[in-house]
C-alpha positions as CSV (number, residue, x, y, z in Angstrom):
1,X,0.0,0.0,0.0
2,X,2.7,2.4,0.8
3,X,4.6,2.0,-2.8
4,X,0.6,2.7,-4.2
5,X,1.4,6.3,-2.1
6,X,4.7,6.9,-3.4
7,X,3.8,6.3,-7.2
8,X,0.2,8.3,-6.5
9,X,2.7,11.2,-5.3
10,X,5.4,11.3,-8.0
11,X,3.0,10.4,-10.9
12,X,0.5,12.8,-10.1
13,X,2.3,15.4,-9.0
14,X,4.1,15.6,-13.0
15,X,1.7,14.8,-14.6
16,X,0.0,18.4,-13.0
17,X,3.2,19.9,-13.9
18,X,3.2,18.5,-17.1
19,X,-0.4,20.0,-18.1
20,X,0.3,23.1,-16.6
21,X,3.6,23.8,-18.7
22,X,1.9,22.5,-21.7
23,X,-1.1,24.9,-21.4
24,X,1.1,27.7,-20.3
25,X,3.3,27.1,-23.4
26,X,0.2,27.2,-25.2
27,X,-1.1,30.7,-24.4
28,X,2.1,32.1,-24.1
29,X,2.7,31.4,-27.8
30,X,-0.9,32.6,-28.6
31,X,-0.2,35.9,-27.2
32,X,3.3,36.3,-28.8
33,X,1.4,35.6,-32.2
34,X,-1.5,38.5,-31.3
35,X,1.5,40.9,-30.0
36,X,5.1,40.3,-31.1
37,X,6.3,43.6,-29.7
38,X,5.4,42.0,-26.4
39,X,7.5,39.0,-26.8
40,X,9.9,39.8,-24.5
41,X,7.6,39.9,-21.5
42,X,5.0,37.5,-22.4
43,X,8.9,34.8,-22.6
44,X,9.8,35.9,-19.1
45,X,6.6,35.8,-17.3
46,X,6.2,32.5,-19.2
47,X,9.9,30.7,-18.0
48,X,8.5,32.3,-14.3
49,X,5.7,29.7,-14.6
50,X,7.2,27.3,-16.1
51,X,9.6,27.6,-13.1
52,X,6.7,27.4,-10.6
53,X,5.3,24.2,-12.5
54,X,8.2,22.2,-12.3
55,X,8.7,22.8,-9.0
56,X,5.3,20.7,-8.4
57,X,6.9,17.8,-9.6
58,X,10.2,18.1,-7.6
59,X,8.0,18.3,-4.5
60,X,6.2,15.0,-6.0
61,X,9.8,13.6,-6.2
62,X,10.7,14.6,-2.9
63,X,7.3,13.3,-1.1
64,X,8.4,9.8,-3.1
65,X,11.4,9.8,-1.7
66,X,10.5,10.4,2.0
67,X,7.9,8.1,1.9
68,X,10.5,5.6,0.7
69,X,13.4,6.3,2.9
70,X,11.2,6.5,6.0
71,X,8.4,3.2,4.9
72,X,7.7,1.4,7.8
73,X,7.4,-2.6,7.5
């Protein structure tokens, strides 16, 4: 039951970050197509969130590996 908890926590946790890059990607691209000039902005403010997402997924990877290290039998 406990591995169910670790694979729950890892798989979950990138597979949030993974949609949320993906539709952040998406409208970041969709607003450097309506406005070039702002390209520069829209790229930073999009790598910011990016940034945030994958940090999701790290904490999902951390969780997994406490509840590993520290698994009671």
């Amino acid at each position: 039951m406990q591995y169910i908890a670790i694979a729950l926590a890892i798989g979950l946790a990138t597979i949030g970050s993974g949609i949320a890059m993906g539709l952040g990607a998406n409208q970041a691209y969709t607003a450097i197509g309506r406005n070039p000039e702002a390209e520069r902005l829209i790229r930073t403010n999009f790598i910011l969130g990016t940034i945030f997402a994958e940090t999701l997924a790290i904490y999902g990877l951390v969780l997994a590996i406490l509840l590993l290290l520290f698994h009671q039998s």
